[in-house]
N, C-alpha and C positions, 0 to 999 in steps of 0.2 A: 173712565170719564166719558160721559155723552157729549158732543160737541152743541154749541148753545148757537153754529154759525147757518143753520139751516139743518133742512131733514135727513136723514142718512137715505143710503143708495137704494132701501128697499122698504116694505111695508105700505100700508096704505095712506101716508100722509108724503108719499114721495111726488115732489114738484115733477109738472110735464116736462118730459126731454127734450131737450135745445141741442143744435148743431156744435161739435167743437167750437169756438170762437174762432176767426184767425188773426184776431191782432197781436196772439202771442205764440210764438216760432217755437217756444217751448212747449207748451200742451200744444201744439200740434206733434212734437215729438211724443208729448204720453199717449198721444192716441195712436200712434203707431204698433202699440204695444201689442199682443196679441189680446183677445178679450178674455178667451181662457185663465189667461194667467194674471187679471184684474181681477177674474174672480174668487182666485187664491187668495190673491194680496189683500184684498178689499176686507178681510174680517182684521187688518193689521192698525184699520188710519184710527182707531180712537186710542189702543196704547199707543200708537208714536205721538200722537197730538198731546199723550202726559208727556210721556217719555221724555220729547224735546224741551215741552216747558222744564222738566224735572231741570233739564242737562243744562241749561240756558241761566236758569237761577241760580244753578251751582257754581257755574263758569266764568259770567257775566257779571261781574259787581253792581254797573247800573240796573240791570234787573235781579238783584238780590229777593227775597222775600219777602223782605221790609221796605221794599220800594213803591211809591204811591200808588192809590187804588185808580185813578185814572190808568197809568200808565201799565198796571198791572191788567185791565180789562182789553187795553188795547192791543198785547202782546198774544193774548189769549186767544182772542180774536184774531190777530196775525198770523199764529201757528194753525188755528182750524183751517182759516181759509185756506193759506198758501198747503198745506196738505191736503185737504177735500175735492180742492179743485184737480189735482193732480191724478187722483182715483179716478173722479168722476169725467174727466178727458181719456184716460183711459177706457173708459165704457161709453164713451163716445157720445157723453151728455153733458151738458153742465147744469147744474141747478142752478133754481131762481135767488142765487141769496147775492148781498152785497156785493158790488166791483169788486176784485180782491185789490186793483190800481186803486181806486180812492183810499184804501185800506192801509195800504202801505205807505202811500203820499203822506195819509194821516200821519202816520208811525214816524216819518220822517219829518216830517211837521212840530209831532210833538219833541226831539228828542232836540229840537232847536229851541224849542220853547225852555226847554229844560238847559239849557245853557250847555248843549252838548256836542260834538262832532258826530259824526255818522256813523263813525268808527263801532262803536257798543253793537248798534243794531246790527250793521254788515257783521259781526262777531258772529250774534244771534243767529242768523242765516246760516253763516258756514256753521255753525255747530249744530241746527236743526238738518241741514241737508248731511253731517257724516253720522245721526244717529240715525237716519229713514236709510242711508246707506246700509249700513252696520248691518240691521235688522232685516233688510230685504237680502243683502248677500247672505248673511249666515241663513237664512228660511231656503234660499233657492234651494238647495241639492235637497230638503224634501220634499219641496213644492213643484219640483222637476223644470227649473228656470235654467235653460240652455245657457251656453257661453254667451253669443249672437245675441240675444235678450238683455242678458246682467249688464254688456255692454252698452247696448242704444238705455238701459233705465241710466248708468251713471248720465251719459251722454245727457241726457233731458235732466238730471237732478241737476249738474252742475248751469246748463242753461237756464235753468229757473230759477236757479239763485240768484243767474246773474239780473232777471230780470226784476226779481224782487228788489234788490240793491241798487240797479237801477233807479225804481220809481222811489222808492224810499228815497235815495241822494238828492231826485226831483222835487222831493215835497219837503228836504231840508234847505232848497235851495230857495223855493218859490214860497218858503217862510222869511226869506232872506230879500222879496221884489225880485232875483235874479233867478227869472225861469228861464231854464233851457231850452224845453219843450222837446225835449229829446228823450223820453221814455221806454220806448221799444228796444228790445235787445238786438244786437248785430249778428253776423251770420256764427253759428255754430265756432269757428277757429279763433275769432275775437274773442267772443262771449270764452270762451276755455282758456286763453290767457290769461285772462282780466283772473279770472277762478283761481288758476295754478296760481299765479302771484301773489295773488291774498294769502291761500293757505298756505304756500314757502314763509309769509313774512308772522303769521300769525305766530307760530312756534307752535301749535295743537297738533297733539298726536294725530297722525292721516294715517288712513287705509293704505297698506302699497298697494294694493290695485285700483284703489280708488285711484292713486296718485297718477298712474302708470294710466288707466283708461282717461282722464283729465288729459297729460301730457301728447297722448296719444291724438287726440281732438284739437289740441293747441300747436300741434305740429313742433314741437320744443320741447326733445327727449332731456328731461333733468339732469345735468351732469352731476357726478360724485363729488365736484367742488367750484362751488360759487363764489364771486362775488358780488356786493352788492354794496350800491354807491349811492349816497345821500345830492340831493342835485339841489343848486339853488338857479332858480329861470331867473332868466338873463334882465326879464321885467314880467309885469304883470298880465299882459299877453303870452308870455310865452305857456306855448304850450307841448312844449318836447315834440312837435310834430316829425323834426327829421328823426331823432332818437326813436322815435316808435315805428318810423318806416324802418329801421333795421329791425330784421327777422328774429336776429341773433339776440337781440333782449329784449328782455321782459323792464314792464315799467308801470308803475304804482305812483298815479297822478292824485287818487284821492288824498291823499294824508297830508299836512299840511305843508310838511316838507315832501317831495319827490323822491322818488329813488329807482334806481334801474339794477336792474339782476343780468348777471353776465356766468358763461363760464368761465375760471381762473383762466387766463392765458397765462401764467407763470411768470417768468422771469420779464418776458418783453411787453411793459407799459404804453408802447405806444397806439396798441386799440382800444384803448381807454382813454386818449388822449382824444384820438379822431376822429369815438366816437362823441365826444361832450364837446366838441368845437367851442371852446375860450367860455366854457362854462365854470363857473367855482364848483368843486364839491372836493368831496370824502371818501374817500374808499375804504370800505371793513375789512381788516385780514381775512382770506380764502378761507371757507369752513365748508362741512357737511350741510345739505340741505337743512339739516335740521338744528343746526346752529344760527342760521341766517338771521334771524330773530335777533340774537345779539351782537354779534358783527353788525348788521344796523344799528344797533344803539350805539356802539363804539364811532363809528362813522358818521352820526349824526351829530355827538357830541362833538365829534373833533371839525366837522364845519362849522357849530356853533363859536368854536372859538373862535375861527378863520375869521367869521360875521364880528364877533367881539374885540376881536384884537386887531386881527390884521397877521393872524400867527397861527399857519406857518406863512410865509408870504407868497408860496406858489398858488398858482390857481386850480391846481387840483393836489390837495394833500392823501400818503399813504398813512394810516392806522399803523401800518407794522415798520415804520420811519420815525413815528411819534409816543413809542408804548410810555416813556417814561410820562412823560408829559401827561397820555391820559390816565394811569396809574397813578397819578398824583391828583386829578381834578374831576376823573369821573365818577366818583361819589361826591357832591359839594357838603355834606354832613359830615361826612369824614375827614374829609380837607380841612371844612374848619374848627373840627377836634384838632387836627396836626397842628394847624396854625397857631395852637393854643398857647403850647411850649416853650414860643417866644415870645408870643403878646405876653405872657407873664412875667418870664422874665426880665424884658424890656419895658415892664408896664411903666416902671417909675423915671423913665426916660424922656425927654421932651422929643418931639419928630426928628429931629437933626441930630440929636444923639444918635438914635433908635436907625435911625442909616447910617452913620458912620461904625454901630456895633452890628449891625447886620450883615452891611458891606465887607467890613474885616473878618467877619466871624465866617462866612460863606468862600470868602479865599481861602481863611487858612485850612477850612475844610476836606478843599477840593485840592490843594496846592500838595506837592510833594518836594516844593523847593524848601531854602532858609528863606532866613525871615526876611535877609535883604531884599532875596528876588520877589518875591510875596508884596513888601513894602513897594518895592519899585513897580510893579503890576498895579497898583493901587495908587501911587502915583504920589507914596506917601515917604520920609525921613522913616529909615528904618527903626529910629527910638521913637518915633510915635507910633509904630506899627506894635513895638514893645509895649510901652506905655499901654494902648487898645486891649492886647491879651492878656494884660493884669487885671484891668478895669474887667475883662470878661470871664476871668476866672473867678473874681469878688463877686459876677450876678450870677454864674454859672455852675459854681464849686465844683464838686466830683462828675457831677456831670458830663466834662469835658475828658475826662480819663473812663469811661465809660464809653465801648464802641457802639452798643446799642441806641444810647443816650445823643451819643454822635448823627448816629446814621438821621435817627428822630430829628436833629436839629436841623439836619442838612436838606434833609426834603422838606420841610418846613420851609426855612428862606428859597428853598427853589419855587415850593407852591405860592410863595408871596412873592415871588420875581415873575412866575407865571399869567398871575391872579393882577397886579400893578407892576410891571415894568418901571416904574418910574421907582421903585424901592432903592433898587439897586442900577449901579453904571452893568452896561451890559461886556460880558467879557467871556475870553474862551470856554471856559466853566460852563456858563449857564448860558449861552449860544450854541451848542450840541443838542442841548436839550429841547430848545426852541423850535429851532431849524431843523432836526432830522442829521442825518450822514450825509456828508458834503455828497453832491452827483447825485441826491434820490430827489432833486424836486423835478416837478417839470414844469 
């Protein structure tokens, strides 16, 4: 593929040589490079410039193939430049073609236009930067690319992304009236946080030495188990400023919700506690780096409900305090399959039925008393408690002698006490499940 973003490095249509730029700290990093070894690399930028497209449409749903022909020119465009320029810093020139800044501004521009978060494009990035990875470390041992080299290229690929993502977030912002004006990348060990945390939360397969030269830059050796905590700011200023002065974590302020990456401390929750200062959030069960991905989901979902309900009531909830809970509600499609089995049942019930057969039916579930103590729990004459379980064996038949049949009914009225508390009175039963194990809030 010839790139359509300007002239290549050599032949006789090659624009006069310009000094590195320096308003960007990352090609001045490619210009460090030795030139020798630019002029290995240099027959590689028009396959990576398919390559990444190839990788990015495969990857990327918003840039699928069949994604609009604006939006498709402008990506094209995005990948030559942010590649060309990176060669041509390395030879200690830049050609005359387009800003690659306005270019991405654009990109970020458009992706707002498109009713979108930023999220797709920054995707794009990290997945163009670990395929120009990929390709430059497997080429080095015959290109004869020292260790010292392979290192300062990750060094400047992951700083470049970050400044790509940068300007990009600028020009989704400043489609938004709300400019920053804050474009330029920060010094090398920021710009490598910001990086490592992206690719932790993305879930995409990483180079381990990619990971490991990244972590390496960001001063924040990976540990073997994470976790990572869904944050809701305290208002709309806030901006996690003391939580990012701790060294100790990492923190992901783009995405709608926040979220900060910690080592597991194990069993002792109070540096988690001290360090979110009466902030609400969520904590994901401790996982592998490479789980973090969904242990954030888990963790996000279960502050959504805290935002929704009010539940759990502590101000910072555990995931592995709440499993039933979100094994009941973190698919909402499947929930409301589950829910099914009684809305049928009880369809031909008027509302006040349809609680009073819910509310008995959810006791006698959970209850391993007689029927007396069951009745009296309920707050009901034990022959009306009777009376209820005939009346439920009439809408329920075999059903109820049925342990499978059972268990189905039982999480059901739990996902409907979950989903409307107001269904049911609340009582020991379905208060364990709410709340977590006595002594885990904080």
């Amino acid at each position: 593929m010839h790139s359509s973003v300007g002239p290549t490095l050599t032949g006789a249509d090659e624009a006069p040589a310009k000094p590195v730029g320096t308003g960007s700290s990352a090609l001045r990093l490619w210009a460090t490079i030795p030139v020798e070894l630019a002029e290995k690399l240099r027959p590689l930028t028009d396959l990576l410039v398919q390559e990444v497209q190839d990788e990015i449409q495969r990857a990327v749903d918003a840039y699928s193939r069949t994604m609009d022909d604006r939006i498709r020119k402008t990506l094209t465009k995005a990948i030559e430049t942010a590649i060309h320029e990176c060669f041509d810093a390395m030879n200690r020139r830049l050609v005359d073609r387009p800003d690659w800044q306005a270019i991405f501004r654009r990109a970020g521009e458009l992706e707002f236009m498109e009713g979108r978060t930023t999220e797709p494009l920054q995707a794009a990035v990290r997945i163009g930067a670990r395929v120009v990875w990929q390709h430059i470390s497997a080429e080095a041992p015959s290109i004869g690319i020292p260790t010292e080299s392979l290192f300062v290229i990750a060094e400047a690929i992951f700083a470049w992304v970050d400044e790509l993502s940068t300007v990009a977030i600028a020009g989704h912002h400043e489609a938004q009236a709300r400019v920053r004006g804050e474009c330029g990348a920060p010094d090398v060990p920021e710009a490598a946080r910001r990086q490592l945390v992206r690719m932790i939360l993305s879930g995409e397969p990483a180079d381990q030495e990619w990971i490991r030269a990244l972590a390496s830059a960001a001063r924040w050796p990976v540990p073997n188990r994470l976790l990572v905590i869904a944050v809701e700011r305290l208002g709309e200023r806030d901006d996690l400023r003391d939580v990012l002065s701790r060294r100790e974590a990492l923190v992901d302020l783009e995405s709608a919700t926040p979220c900060v990456l910690l080592s597991d401390p194990g069993p002792d929750r109070r540096s988690v506690r001290d360090l979110l200062r009466g902030r609400r959030a969520a904590v994901g069960p401790a996982v592998s780096p490479a789980e973090v991905n969904r242990s954030l989901l888990l963790a996000r979902r279960l502050l959504g409900l805290m935002q929704l309900q009010g539940r759990p009531a502590a101000r910072i909830a555990w995931c592995q305090d709440h499993l039933p809970m979100l094994l009941l509600l973190v698919d909402p499609f499947l929930t409301a399959q589950l829910r099914e089995h009684t809305d049928a049942a009880f369809a031909e019930l008027t509302p006040k039925q349809r609680h009073r057969m819910a509310t008995t039916l959810l006791a006698w579930l959970q209850s391993r008393g007689t029927h007396t103590e069951i009745a009296a729990g309920l707050d009901v004459h034990p022959q009306t408690f009777r009376y209820r379980i005939h009346q439920l064996q009439e809408l329920l038949g075999e059903r109820l002698d049925d342990p499978d049949a059972r268990l189905t009914l039982e999480l059901a009225l739990r996902a409907d006490l979950l989903l409307d508390p107001a269904t049911h009175p609340a009582d020991a039963g379905t208060q364990s499940l709410t709340t977590g194990s006595p002594g885990r809030s904080e």
